[in-house]
N, C-alpha and C positions, 0 to 999 in steps of 0.2 A: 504494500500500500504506500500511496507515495502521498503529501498534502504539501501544497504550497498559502504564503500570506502575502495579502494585500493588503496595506494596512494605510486609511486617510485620518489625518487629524483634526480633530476641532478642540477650539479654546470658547469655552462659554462662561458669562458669568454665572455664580450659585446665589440659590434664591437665601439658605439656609447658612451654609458655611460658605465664608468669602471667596474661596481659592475652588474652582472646578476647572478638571479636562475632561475630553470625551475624543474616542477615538471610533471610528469602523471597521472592525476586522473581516476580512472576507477569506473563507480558507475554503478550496477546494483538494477533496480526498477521495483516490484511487483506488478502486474495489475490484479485488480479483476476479469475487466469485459474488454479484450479486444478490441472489437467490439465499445467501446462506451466510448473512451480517445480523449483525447487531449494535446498536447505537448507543452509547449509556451517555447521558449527559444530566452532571451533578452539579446543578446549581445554586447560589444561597440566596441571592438577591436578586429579582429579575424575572419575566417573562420567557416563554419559552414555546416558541410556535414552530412545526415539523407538517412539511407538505408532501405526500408522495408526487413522483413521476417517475418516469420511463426511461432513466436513463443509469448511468454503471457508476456515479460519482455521490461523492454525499457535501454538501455544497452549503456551508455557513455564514452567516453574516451574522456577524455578533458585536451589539455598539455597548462600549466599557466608557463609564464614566464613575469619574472618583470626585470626593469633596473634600476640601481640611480645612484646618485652622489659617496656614499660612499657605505662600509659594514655596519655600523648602519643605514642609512636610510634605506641599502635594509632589513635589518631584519626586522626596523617598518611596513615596507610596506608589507612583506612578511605576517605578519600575520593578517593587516589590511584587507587587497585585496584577498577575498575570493571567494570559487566557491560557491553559494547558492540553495538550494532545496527544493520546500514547494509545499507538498500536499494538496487540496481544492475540495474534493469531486472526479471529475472524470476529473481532471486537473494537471499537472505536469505544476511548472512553476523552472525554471531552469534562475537565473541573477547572475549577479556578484554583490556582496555584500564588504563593505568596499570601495568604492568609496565616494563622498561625500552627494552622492543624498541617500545613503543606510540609513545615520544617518539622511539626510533633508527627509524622502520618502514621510510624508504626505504633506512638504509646502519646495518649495525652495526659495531660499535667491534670486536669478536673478529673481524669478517670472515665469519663466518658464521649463517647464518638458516634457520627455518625457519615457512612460511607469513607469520604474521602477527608471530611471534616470534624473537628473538636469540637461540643456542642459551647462550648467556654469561650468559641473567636472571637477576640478584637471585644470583650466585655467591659476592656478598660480604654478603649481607643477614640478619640475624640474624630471622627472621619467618618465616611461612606463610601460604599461602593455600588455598581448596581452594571452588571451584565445581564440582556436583551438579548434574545437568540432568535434568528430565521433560520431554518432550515428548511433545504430539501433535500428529502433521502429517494431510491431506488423503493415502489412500491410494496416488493416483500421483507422491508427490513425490521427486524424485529427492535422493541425500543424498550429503554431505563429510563424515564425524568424524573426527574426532580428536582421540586426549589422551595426556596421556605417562607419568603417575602415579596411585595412588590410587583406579584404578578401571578397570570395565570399560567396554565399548558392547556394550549390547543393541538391536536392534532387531525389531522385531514387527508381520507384516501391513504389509508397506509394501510394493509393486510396484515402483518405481520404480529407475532406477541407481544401485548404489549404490560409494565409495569411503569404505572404513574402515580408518584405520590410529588402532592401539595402540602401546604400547612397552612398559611394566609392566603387562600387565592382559589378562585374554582378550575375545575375544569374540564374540556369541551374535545369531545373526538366524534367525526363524521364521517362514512362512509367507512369506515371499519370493517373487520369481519373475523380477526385473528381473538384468540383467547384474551383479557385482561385482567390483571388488576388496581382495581383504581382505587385511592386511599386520598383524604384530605377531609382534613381540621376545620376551618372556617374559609366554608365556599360553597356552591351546588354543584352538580356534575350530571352533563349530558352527554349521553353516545348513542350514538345513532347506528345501526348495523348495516349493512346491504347483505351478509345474511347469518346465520346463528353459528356463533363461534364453536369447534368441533371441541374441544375440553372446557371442565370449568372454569368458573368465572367470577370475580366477587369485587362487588362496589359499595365504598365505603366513604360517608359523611358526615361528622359529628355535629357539626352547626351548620345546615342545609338541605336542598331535595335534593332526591334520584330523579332524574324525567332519563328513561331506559328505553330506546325503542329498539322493537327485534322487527323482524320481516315476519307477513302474517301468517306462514308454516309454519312458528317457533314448534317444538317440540322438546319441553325439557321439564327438569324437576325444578322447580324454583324455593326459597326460602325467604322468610321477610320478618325484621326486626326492627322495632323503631320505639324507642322512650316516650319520647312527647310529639309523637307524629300519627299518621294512620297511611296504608299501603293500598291502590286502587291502580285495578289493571283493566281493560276492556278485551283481552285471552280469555276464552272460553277456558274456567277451572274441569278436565274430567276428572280427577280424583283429588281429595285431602289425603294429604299421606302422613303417616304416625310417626312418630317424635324420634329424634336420633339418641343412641344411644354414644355419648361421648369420652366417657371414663367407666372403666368399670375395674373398682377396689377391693382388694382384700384387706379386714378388718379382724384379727382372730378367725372367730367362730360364726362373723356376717362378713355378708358382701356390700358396698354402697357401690350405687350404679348414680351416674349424672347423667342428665337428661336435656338434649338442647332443646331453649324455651322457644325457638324459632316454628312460627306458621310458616310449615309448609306444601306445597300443592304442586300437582302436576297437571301441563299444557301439552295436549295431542297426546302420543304414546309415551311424552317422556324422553331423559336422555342423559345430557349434559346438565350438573347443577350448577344452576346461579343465583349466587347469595347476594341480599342487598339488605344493608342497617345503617340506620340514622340513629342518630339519639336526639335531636331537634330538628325535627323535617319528617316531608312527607316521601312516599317510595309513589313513583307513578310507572309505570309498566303498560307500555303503550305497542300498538301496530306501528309499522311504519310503512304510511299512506304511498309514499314514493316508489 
């Protein structure tokens, strides 16, 4: 795999801290074997948009903007706080580099991490950062996002597997069709299928809705969990099906068995299970008219 940068600069004034730059990176990246990638991109601060097409490259634009106190801090910062790109067989992974977790990556100082990052970065650092991603990948590429502020993930026409987790920020996949799992904090989350993913599936949002559409032959086992919400599908239910057995203990001379609290029901014959839980929000489980 080969990537090359192009890289334009802009100097903008900051609304917040005095001193801002912002730059546009454009990276194009050489895929041997289309058919059989994967994209992982970890980000902390920032939006994150991936568009399939038809073509053998996976093709970035990514605008990096930082803020400080002064012009010398933003210079240190400017070449510390990096965009990063490391090939691993038939993986792209794509993080932001120069943070503090980048120098901690195999052991952090708080004890805990997440991915590529220290959940502890930059706790004492008077600054900002925020990378913005475009992409287009090769239609079956399978995909990683994540980010935790700042923005949402979209993605559009992509087939492939996918795992997407948010924290601050919803998020939105369209014409899909590959298995996922989707996880995020405070946001709502819609995807839309063009047709029913062939393994399970599981969508997850703590502060927002589900709006889920499948194509109207779904056939699968469904599940639904929701605190201070309620779950409304317009799927013909043919069967309620009985409670899953999740742990099963030995105690002495009893057994405890735990039992998932999840309603669940099956669509057509059945199939593939897809799980959906809010704990504030509703689950809507919808045709898709298109």
């Amino acid at each position: 795999m080969k990537y090359t940068f192009i890289i334009a600069l802009l100097f903008l004034g900051s609304r917040a801290l005095p001193q801002e730059k912002s730059e546009i990176i454009n990276t194009r990246i050489s895929l041997e074997n289309k058919k059989m990638n994967m994209l992982w991109i970890d980000n902390i601060h920032g939006e994150i948009e991936v568009n399939g097409y038809d073509g053998s490259e996976i093709i970035l634009e990514v605008k990096k903007d930082i803020k400080a106190r002064n012009q010398e801090e933003l210079d240190r910062l400017w070449e510390k706080i990096s965009l990063k790109v490391e090939n691993t067989g038939d993986t792209v992974e794509v993080f932001i580099g120069g943070t503090c977790a980048y120098e901690c990556k195999d052991e952090c100082e708080c004890g805990r991490r997440r991915s590529h990052y220290c959940c502890c970065c930059n706790s004492k650092d008077d600054f900002e950062f925020n990378f913005d991603f475009s992409i287009k990948v090769p239609y079956s590429t399978n995909l990683i996002l994540s980010t935790i502020n700042k923005g949402n993930i979209v993605v559009n026409q992509v087939s492939g597997a996918h795992k997407i987790n948010n924290v601050n920020g919803g998020i939105r996949m369209d014409g899909i069709s590959g298995p996922a799992e989707v996880h995020t904090i405070n946001g709502d989350v819609y995807v839309k299928y063009l047709k029913t993913p062939d393994s399970n599936s599981r969508y997850y949002t703590l502060n927002g809705n589900l709006n889920i559409y499948f194509p109207n032959n779904l056939s699968a086992d469904m599940s639904f969990k929701s605190f201070n919400g309620e779950y409304f599908t317009d799927f013909t239910i043919t069967e309620s099906l009985k409670p899953t057995l999740v742990t099963r203990e030995e105690k002495g001379a009893s057994t405890i068995y735990k039992i998932d609290e999840k309603t669940a029901v099956r669509v057509g014959n059945g199939g593939v299970n897809l799980d959906f839980e809010t704990f504030n929000g509703n689950i809507y489980i919808r045709k898709n008219s298109n």
